[in-house]
C-alpha positions as semicolon CSV with decimal commas, in nm:
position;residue;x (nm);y (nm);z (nm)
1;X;12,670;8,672;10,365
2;X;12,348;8,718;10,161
3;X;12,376;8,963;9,883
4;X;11,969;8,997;9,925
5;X;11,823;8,989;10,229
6;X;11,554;8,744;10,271
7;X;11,293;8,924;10,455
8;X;11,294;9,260;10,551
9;X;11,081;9,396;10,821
10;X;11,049;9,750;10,851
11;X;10,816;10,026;11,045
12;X;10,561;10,179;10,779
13;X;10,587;10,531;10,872
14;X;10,838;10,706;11,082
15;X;10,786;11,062;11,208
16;X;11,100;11,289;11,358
17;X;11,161;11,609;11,513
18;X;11,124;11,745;11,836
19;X;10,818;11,775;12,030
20;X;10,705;11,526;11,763
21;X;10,511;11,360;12,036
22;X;10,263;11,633;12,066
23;X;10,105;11,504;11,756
24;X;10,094;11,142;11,910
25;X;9,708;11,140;11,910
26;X;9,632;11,339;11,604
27;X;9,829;11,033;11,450
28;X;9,692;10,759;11,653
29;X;9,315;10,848;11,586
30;X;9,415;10,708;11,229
31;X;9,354;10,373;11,395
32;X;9,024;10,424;11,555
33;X;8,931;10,608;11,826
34;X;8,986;10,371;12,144
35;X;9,308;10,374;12,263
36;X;9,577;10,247;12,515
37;X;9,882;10,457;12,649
38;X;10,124;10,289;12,806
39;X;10,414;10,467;12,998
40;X;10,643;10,540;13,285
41;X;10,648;10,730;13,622
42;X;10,875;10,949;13,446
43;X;10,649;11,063;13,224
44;X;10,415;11,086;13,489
45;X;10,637;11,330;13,704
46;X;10,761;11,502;13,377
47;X;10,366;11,608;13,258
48;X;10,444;11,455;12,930
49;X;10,161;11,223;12,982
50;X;9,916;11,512;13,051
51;X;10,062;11,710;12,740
52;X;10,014;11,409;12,556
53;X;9,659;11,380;12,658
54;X;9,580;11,755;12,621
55;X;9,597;11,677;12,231
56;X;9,314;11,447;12,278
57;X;9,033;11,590;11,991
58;X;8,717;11,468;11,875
59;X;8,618;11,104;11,974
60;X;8,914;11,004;12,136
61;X;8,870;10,770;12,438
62;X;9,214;10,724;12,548
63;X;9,301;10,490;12,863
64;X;9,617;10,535;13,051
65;X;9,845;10,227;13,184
66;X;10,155;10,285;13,394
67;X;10,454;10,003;13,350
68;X;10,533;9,952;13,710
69;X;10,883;9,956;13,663
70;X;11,154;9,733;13,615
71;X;11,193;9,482;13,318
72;X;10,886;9,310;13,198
73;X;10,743;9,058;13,323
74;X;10,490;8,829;13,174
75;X;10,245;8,897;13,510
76;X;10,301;9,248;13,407
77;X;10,223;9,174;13,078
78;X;9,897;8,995;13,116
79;X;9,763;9,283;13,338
80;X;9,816;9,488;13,054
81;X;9,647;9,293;12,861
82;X;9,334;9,261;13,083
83;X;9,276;9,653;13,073
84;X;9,363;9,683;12,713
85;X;9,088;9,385;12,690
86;X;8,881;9,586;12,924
87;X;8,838;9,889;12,749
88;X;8,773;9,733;12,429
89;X;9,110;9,937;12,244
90;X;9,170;9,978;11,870
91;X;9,547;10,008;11,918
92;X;9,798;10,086;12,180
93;X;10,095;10,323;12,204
94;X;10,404;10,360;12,424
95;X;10,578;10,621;12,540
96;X;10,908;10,535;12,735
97;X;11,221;10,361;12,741
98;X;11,318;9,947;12,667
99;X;11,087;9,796;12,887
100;X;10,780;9,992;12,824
101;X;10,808;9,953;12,463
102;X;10,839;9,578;12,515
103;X;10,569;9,540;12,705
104;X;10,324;9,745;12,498
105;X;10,449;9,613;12,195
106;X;10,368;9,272;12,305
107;X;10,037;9,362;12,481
108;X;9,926;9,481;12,069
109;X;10,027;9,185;11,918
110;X;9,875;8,925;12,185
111;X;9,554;9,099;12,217
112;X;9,345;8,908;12,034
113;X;9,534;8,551;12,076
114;X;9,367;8,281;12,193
115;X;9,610;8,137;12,498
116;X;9,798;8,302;12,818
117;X;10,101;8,482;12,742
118;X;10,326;8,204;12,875
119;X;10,242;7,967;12,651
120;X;10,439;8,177;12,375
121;X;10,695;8,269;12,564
122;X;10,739;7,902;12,583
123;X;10,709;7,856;12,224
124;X;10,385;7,831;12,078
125;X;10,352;7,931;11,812
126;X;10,179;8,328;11,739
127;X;9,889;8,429;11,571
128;X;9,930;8,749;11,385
129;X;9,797;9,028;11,521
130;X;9,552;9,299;11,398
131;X;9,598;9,558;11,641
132;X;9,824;9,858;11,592
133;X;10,141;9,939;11,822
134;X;10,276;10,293;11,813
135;X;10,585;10,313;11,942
136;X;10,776;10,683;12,101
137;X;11,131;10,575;12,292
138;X;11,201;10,802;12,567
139;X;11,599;10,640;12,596
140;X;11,857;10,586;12,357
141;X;11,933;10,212;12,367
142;X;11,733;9,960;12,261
143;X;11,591;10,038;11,935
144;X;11,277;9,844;12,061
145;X;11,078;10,065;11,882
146;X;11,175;9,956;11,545
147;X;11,232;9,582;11,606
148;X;10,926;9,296;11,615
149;X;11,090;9,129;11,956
150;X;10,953;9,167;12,286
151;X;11,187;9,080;12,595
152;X;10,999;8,943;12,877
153;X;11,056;8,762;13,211
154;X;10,916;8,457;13,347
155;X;10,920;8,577;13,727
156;X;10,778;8,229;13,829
157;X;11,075;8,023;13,644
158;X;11,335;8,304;13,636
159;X;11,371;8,270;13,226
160;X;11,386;8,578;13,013
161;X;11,351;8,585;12,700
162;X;11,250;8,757;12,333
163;X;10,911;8,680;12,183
164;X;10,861;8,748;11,826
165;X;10,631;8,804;11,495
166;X;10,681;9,028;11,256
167;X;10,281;9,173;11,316
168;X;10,474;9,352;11,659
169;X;10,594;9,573;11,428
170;X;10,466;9,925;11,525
171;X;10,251;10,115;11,259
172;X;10,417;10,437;11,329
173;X;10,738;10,514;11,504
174;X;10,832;10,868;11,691
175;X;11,168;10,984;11,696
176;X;11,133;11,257;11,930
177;X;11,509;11,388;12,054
178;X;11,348;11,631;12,302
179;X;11,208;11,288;12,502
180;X;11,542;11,215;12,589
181;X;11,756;11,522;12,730
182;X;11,592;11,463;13,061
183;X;11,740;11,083;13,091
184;X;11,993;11,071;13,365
185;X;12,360;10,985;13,227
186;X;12,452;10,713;13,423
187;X;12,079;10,539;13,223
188;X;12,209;10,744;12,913
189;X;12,530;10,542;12,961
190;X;12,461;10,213;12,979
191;X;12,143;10,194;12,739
192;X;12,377;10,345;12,473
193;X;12,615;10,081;12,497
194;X;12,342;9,856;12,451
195;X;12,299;10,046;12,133
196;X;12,660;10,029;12,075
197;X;12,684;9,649;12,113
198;X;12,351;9,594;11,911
199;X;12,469;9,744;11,634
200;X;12,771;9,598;11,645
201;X;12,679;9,199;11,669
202;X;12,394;9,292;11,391
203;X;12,711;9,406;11,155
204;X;12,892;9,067;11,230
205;X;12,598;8,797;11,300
206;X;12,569;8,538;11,051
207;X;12,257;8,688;10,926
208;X;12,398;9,011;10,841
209;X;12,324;9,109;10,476
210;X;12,442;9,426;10,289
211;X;12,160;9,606;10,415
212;X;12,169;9,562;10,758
213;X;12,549;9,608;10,720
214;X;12,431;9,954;10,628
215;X;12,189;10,013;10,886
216;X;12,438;9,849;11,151
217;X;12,802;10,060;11,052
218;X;12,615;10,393;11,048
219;X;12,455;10,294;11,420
220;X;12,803;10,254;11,541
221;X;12,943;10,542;11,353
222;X;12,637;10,798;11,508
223;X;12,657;10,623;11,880
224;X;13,067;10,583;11,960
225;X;13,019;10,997;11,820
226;X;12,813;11,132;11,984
227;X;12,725;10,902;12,300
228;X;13,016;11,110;12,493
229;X;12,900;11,388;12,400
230;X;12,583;11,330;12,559
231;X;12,709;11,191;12,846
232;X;12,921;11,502;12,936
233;X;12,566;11,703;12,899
234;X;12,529;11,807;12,542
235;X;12,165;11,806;12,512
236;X;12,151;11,912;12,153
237;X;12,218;11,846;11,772
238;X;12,405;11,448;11,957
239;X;12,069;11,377;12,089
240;X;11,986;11,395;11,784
241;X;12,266;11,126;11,636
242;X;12,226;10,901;11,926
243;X;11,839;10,884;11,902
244;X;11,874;10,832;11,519
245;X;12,223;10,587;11,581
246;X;11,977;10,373;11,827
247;X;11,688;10,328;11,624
248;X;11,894;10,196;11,305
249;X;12,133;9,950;11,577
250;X;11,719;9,841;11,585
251;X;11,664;9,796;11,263
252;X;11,978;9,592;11,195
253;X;11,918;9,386;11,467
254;X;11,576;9,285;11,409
255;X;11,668;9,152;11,061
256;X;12,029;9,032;11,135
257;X;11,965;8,877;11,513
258;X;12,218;8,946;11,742
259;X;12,528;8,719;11,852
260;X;12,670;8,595;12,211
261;X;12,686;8,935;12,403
262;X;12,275;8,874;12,437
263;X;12,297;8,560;12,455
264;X;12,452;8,602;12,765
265;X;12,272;8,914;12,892
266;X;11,969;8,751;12,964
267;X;12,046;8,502;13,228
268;X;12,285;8,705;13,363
269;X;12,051;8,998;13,382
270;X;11,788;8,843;13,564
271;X;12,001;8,664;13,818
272;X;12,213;8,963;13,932
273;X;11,961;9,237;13,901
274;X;12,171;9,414;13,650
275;X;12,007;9,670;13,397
276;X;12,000;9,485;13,096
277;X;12,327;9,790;12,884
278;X;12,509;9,768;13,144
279;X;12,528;9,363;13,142
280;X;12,580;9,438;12,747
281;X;12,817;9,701;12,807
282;X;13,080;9,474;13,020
283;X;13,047;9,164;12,789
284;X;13,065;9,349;12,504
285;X;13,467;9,344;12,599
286;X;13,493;8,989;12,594
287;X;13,285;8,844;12,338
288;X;13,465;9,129;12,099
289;X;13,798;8,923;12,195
290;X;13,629;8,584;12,105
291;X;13,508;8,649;11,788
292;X;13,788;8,838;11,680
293;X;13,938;8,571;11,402
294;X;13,550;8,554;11,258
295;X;13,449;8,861;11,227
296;X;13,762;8,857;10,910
297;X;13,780;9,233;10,740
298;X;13,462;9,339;10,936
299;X;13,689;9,452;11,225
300;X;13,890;9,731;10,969
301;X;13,510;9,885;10,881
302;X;13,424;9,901;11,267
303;X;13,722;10,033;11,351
304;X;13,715;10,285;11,068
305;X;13,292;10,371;11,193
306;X;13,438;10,364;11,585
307;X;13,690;10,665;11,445
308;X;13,983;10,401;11,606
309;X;14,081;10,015;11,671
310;X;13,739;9,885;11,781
311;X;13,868;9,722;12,044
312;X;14,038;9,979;12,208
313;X;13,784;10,213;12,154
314;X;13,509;10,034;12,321
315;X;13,740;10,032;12,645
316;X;13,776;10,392;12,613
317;X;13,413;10,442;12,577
318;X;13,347;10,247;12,919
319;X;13,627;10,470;13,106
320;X;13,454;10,773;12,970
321;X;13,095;10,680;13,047
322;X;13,246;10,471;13,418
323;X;13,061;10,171;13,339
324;X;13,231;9,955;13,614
325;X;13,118;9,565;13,605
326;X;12,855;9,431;13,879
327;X;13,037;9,083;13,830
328;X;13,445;9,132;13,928
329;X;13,501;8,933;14,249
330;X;13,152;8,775;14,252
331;X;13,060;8,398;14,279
332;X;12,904;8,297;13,936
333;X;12,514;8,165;14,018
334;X;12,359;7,909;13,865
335;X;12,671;7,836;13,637
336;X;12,521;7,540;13,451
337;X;12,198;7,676;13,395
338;X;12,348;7,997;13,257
339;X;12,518;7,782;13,012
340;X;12,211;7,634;12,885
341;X;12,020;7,932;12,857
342;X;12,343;8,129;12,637
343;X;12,322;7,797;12,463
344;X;11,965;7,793;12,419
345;X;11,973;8,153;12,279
346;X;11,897;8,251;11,916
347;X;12,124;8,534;11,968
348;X;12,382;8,297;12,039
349;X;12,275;8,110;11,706
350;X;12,368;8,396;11,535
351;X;12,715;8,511;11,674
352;X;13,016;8,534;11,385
353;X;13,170;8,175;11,574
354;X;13,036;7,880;11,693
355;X;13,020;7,870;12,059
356;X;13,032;7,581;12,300
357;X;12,980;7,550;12,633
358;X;13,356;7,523;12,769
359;X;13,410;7,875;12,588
360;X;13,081;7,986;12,799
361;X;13,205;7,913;13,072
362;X;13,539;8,058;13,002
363;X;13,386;8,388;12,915
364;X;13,194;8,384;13,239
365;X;13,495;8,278;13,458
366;X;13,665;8,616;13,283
367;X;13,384;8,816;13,378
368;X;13,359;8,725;13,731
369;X;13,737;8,738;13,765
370;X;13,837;8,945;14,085
């Protein structure tokens, strides 16, 4: 492991507390005046959007986009794109879970590039970007809003995967607790095993350093505490922890990488319709298993920051939040290509042991077990 990390990426300003996002456009005039919100139908329903926009002072032109739903998509994206084009924006926020972040976050740092989206989702290489992303999660889960990856789908060729540049880092973060007591539990559930499994493969990935060892143990320590807690209703001081727990599982993944839990969330994700946690969530079991002789001494610390043997505990933390596998008894589609794509993965780069494509397919034949 690197005693000094070799590049570390982090959000410039952070601002916590609830009702934080009230301030949202006193903060985002800062970058001009013309701006982009992006958001959900929640918010919609909820009137946050229209309490966010009743803050609007001065010369603020502010232009509203609502994510359609579902995971990202790079049609999605380039829509986005087109009316953040449109109304001519000096920066673009997002209020709302995973996917809205994503897509927001890449619609700032794409704005100004010269080719479609696809072409760097295929791999070309990114310009960096001048315009500012401000980034408020409404979930607890995927720590998008302090990471530089965007997740996005390629609904024409069924691929999903991360683009990246460390310009998609967001300008200002929002850690806003109060955003998240209205999340349903079974959503509460699954993305905080997502945050739970982040933080994990950050603390064991090859790239781990002591810093992101720091950022990663204290994720698990905050999320195995108090995500029960949350789950049974408590709406307080654990929103809190989990909110804070999530956003450093974000931090140590976005300068650690991840390992083969993502690596395999992806493909299976998109061909089984499964929310991206729970796929996480009832992997997380298996790869855990796997790595176990690689991850060395790093297994006593998580145990010790999961309050118990990790590996039991992340059982017991499924029972408790019933996060029941979409795969058991299921044929596996597309087996080959799944292979290649875990393969293929970066995340999979980074997992604790090298991984081949018999053990793959071993893992899979587990996970679809009856």
């Amino acid at each position: 492991m690197r005693t000094i990390p070799a590049i570390l990426t982090l959000p410039p300003r952070t601002l916590t507390g609830r009702d934080a996002v009230d301030h949202l456009l006193v903060e985002c005039r800062k970058f001009g005046p013309r701006g982009m919100l992006v958001c959900g139908a929640s918010l919609i329903r909820s009137g946050v959007r229209d309490r966010i926009l009743a803050g609007t002072e001065g010369s603020h032109d502010i232009s509203t986009w609502r994510h359609p739903g579902g995971e990202p998509t790079l049609d999605q994206l380039e829509q986005l794109l087109a009316a953040a084009r449109g109304h001519g924006v000096d920066w673009i926020a997002a209020v709302g879970g995973g996917s809205v972040l994503d897509i927001a976050k890449a619609a700032a740092g794409l704005l100004e590039a010269p080719a479609p989206a696809v072409c760097y989702h295929d791999g070309e290489s990114i310009p960096s970007s001048r315009i500012p992303f401000v980034a408020v999660p409404t979930t607890a889960g995927t720590g998008s809003e302090v990471t530089t990856v965007s997740v996005l789908t390629n609904a024409a060729t069924g691929v999903k995967k991360s683009i990246r540049d460390p310009s998609f880092m967001a300008r200002l973060v929002m850690l806003d607790s109060a955003l998240i007591t209205t999340c349903p539990s079974h959503v509460m559930a699954a993305s905080g095993l997502d945050a739970l499994t982040q933080a994990i493969e950050a603390y064991v990935s090859r790239n781990a350093t002591w810093m992101t060892d720091v950022f990663a143990l204290e994720a698990v320590r905050l999320v195995a505490q108090s995500l029960p807690c949350v789950y049974r209703g408590d709406r307080g001081s654990a929103c809190d922890a989990l909110l804070t727990g999530s956003s450093l599982a974000g931090l140590a993944l976005s300068n650690a990488r991840l390992g083969l839990v993502h690596g395999l969330a992806h493909p299976l994700g998109v061909r089984y319709h499964q929310p991206h946690g729970l796929v996480c969530a009832v992997c997380l079991p298996l790869v855990l298993a796997y790595n176990r002789e690689a991850m060395g001494a790093k297994v006593d610390r998580l145990s010790e920051a999961m309050g118990g043997d990790v590996f039991s505990r992340v059982q017991e933390l499924m029972r408790i939040l019933q996060l029941v596998s979409p795969f058991g008894g299921k044929w596996i589609q597309d087996e080959d290509a799944i292979v290649r794509e875990t393969l293929a993965s970066g995340s999979t780069a980074a997992n604790p042991r090298d991984v081949t494509g018999d053990d793959v397919r071993q893992i899979l034949r587990e996970l679809f077990a009856a």
